[in-house]
N, C-alpha and C positions, 0 to 999 in steps of 0.2 A: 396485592394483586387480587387476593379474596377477598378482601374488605374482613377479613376476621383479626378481631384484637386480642392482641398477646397479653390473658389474663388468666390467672389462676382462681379455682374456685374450688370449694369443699377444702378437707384433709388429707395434704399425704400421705398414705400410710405405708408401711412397708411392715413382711415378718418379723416381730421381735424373734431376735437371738438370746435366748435364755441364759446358754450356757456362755457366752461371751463375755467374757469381763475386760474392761477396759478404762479398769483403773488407773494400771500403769500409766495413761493419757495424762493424769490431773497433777497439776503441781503441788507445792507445798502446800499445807491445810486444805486440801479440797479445789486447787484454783483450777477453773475448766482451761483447756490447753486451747495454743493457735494453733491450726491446724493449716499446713501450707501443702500445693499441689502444688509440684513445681516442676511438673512435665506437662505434656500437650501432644498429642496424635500429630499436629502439624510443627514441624520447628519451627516457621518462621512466627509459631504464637509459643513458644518456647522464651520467657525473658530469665536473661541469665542471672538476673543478682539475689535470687532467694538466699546464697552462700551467705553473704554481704545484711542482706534483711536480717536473718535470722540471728547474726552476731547482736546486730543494734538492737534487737527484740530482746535476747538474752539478757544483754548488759545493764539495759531498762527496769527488767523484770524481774529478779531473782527468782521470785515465786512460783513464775509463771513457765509453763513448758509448750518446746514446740514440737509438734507432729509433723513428720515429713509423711506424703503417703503419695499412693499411686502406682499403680498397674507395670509401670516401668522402674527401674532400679536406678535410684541417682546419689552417687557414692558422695557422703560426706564426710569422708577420711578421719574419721573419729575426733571430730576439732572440735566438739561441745561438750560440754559435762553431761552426765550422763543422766545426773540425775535434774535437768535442764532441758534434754533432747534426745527425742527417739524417732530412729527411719525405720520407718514401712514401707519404704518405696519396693515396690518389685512384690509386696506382702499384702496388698489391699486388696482383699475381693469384695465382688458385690455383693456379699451377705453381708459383711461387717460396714462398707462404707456407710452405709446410714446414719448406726450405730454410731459411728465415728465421729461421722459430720454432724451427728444430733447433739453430741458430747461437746464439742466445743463452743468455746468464747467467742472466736472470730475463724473465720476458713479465708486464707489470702489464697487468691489459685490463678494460673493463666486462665484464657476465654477457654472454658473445655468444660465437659460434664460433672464435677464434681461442685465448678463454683456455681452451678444452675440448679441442682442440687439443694447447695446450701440455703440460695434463695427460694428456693420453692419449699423449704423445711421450713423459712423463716428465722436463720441462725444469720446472725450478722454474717457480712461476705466485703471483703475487696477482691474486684475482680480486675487484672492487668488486660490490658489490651492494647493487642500492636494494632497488624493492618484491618484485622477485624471490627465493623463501628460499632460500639456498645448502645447505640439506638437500634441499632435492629436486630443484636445480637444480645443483648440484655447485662447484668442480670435483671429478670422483672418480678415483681414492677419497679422499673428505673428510676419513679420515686419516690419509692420506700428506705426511708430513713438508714434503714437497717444496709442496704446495697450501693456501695460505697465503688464509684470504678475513678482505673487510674489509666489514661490512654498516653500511649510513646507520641512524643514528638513525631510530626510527620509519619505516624504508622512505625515506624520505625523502632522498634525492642532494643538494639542496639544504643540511643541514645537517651534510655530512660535509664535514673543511677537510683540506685538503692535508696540515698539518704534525700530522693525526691518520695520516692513511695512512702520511707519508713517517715517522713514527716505529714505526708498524707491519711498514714496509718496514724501517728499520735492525735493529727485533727478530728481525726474519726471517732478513736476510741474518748477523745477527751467528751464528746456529745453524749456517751452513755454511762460518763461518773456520775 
């Protein structure tokens, strides 16, 4: 409508947190962790199968650990090993998210601030997306290598399955062995 393009330019910076450590993030030997947002201000950009991802992620990975995080509390009934997976949901503030999102491997998140975020840090991103269109919603720039989206059938979160994404997610991740 403005004729302005959705581009980023310069460096984001944000205050390092000194005192922060966010070790606990890394898996065995050092491996940077996924880092999943698996809430959204709006539900119907809420998709439900992060439970479901995060098993297939696990069982792939051994090494590898996942971060749940975000502003809202999303119980995962202690069903991961622990030394495998750690929830921040309800525990992520805006000082540390950066920190966070700068620390990982991959950030998988519904269409919501933290996967915009990750793009705009330039840390690899899957971003899901229901009824929201990822052209005009991003993440950007839409093609950058690194920004990987996976859109529901018909807008529709409901009929997107886990073992569609987590196959989209090994295609991804297999482009940067």
């Amino acid at each position: 409508m403005l004729g302005a393009k959705p581009e980023l330019r310069g460096t984001l910076k944000f205050r390092e947190v000194d005192s922060l450590n966010l070790r606990f993030a890394d898996g065995r030997g050092g491996a940077k962790p996924i880092v999943m947002f698996p809430d959204s201000r709006r539900a119907e950009k809420c998709w439900g199968g992060f439970k479901q991802l995060t098993e297939m992620v696990l069982r792939e990975d051994k090494s590898r650990k996942v971060v749940w995080a975000g502003s809202n509390y999303v119980h995962d009934r202690s069903a991961y090993p622990p030394a495998q997976f750690f929830n921040l949901t309800g525990n992520t503030s805006l000082v540390s998210l950066p920190a966070l999102i700068k620390r990982a491997d991959w950030v998988i998140s519904n269409d919501s601030g933290p996967m915009h975020l990750a793009a705009a840090l330039g840390v690899k991103v899957m971003g899901i997306f229901g009824p929201t269109d990822p052209r005009l919603f991003g993440p950007y720039p839409l093609n950058a290598p690194s920004n990987v989206v996976v859109q529901a059938p018909v807008g529709d979160l409901k009929l997107l399955s886990a073992k569609d994404v987590y196959s989209r997610f090994q295609k991804a991740r297999a482009r940067f062995k």
